[in-house]
Backbone as numpy.savetxt, mean C-alpha at the origin, in Angstrom:
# Nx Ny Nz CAx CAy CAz Cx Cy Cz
-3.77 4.81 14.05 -2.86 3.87 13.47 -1.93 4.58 12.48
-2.43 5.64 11.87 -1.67 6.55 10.76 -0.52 6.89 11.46
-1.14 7.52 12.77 0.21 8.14 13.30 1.24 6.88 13.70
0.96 6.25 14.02 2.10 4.94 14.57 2.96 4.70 13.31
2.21 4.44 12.13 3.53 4.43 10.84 3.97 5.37 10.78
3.52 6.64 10.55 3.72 8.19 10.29 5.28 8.27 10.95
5.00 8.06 12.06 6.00 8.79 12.84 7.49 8.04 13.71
6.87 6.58 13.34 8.21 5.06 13.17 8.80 5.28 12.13
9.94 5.80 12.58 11.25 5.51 11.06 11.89 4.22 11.17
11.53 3.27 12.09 12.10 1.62 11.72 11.25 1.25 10.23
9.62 1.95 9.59 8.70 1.22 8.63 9.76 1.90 7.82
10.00 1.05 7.31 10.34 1.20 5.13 9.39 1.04 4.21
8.42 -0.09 4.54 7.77 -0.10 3.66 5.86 -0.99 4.19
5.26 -0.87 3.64 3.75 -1.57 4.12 2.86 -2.19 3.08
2.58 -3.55 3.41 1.82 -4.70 2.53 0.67 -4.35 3.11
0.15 -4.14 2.38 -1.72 -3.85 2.97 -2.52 -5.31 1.74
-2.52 -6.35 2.34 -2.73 -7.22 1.40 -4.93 -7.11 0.97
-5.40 -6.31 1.52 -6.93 -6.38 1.26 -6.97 -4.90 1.51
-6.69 -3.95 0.42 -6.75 -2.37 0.11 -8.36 -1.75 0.48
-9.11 -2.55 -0.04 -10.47 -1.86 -0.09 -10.50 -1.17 -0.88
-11.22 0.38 -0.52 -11.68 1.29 -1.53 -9.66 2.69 -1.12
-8.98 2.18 -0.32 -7.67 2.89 -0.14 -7.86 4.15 0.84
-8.94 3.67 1.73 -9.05 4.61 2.89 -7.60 5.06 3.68
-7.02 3.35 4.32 -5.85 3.66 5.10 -4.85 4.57 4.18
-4.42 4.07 3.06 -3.07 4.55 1.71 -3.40 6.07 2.09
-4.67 6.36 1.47 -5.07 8.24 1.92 -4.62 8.64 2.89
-5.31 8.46 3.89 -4.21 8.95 5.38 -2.90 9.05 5.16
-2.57 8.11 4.77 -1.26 7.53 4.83 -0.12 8.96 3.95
-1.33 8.72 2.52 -0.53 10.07 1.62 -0.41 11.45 2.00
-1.64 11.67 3.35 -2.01 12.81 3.87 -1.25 12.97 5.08
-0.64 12.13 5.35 0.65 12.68 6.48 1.73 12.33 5.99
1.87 12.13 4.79 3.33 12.43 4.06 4.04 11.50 4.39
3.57 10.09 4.84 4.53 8.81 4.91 5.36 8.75 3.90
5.02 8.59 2.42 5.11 8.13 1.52 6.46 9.65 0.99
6.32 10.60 1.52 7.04 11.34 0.76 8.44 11.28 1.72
8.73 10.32 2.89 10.38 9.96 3.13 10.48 8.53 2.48
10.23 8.65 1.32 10.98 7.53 0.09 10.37 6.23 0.73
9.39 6.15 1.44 9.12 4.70 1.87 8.13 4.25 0.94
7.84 3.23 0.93 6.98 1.99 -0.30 5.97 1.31 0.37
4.98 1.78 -0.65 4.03 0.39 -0.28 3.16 -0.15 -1.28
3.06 -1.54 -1.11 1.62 -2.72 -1.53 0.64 -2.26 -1.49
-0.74 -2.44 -2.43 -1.87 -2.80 -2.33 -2.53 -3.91 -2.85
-3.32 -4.89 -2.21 -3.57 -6.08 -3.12 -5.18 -5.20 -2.80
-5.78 -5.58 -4.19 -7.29 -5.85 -4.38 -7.37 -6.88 -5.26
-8.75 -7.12 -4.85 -9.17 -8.60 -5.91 -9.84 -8.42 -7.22
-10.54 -7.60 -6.99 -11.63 -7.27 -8.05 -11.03 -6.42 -9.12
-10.73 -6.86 -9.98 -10.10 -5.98 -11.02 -10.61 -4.35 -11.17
-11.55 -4.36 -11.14 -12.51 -3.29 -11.69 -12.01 -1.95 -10.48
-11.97 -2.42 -8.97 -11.58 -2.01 -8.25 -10.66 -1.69 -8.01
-9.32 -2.59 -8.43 -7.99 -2.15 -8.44 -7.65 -1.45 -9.47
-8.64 -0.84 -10.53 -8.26 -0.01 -11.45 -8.60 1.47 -11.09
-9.91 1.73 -10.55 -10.07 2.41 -9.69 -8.78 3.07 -9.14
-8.45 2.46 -8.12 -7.38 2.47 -7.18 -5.74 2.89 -7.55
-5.88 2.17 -8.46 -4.31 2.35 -9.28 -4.35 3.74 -9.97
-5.56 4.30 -10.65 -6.05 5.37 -11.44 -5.81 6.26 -9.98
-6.26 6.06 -8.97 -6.71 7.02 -8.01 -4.86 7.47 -7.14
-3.98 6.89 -7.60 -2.89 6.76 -6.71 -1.56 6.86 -8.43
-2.40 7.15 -9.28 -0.92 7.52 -10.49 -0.09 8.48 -10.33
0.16 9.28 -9.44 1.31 10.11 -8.97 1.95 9.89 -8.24
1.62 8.71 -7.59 2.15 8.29 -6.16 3.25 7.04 -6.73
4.58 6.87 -7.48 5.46 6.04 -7.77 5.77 4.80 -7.09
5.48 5.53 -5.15 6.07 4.36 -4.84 5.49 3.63 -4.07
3.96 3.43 -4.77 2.76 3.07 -4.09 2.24 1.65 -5.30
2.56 0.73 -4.95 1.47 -0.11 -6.03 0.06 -0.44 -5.77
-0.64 -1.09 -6.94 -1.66 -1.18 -6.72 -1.52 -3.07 -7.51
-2.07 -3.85 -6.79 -1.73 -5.02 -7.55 -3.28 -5.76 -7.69
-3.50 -5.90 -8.49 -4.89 -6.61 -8.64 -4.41 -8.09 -8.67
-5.18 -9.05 -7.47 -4.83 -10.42 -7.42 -4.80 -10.69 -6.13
-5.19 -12.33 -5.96 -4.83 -12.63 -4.79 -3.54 -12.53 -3.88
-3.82 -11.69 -2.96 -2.27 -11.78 -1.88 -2.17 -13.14 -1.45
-2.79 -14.22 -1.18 -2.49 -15.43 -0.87 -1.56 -16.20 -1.96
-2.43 -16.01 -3.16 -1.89 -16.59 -4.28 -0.46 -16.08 -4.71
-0.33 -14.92 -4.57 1.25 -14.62 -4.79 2.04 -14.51 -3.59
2.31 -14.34 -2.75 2.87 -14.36 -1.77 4.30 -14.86 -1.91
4.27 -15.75 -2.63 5.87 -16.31 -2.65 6.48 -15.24 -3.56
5.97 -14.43 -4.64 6.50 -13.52 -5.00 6.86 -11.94 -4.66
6.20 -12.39 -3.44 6.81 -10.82 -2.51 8.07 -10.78 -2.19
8.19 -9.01 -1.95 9.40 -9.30 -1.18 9.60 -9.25 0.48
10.87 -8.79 0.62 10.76 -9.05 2.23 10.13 -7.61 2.82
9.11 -7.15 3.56 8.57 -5.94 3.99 8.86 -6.09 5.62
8.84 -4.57 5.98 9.12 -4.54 7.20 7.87 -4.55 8.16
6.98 -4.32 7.39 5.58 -4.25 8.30 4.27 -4.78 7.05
3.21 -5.76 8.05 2.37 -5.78 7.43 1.05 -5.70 7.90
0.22 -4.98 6.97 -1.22 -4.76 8.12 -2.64 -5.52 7.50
């Protein structure tokens, strides 16, 4: 699946609305998606976890980490080109 974003220059950007522990994001940083200027979401729920996560990804600018329901905010997204 890495490679299918990896290597689509239609993705700009990816909502991963249930991150986990940021298995996929890794891959993701490890084939250098992220370094042709593209963006992405992470929702986790568990605070404790998304601190983790956010701590684990502080070099990465154009990567968030959002602690909170993705259901519950949703109207405050923006428009993404892909979501998984």
């Amino acid at each position: 699946m890495v490679d299918f974003f990896k290597d689509n220059l239609s993705i700009k950007s990816i909502l991963e609305p249930s991150c986990g522990d940021g298995v996929f994001v890794e891959a993701l940083l490890e084939s250098q998606f992220f370094s042709q200027h593209k963006k992405g979401n992470r929702y986790r729920n568990r605070k404790k976890e998304a601190e983790k996560l956010s701590e684990k990804l502080k070099d990465n600018s154009n990567i968030d980490v959002v602690n909170g329901d993705f259901l519950s905010s949703i109207i405050n997204i923006k428009i993404w080109t892909h979501m998984i």
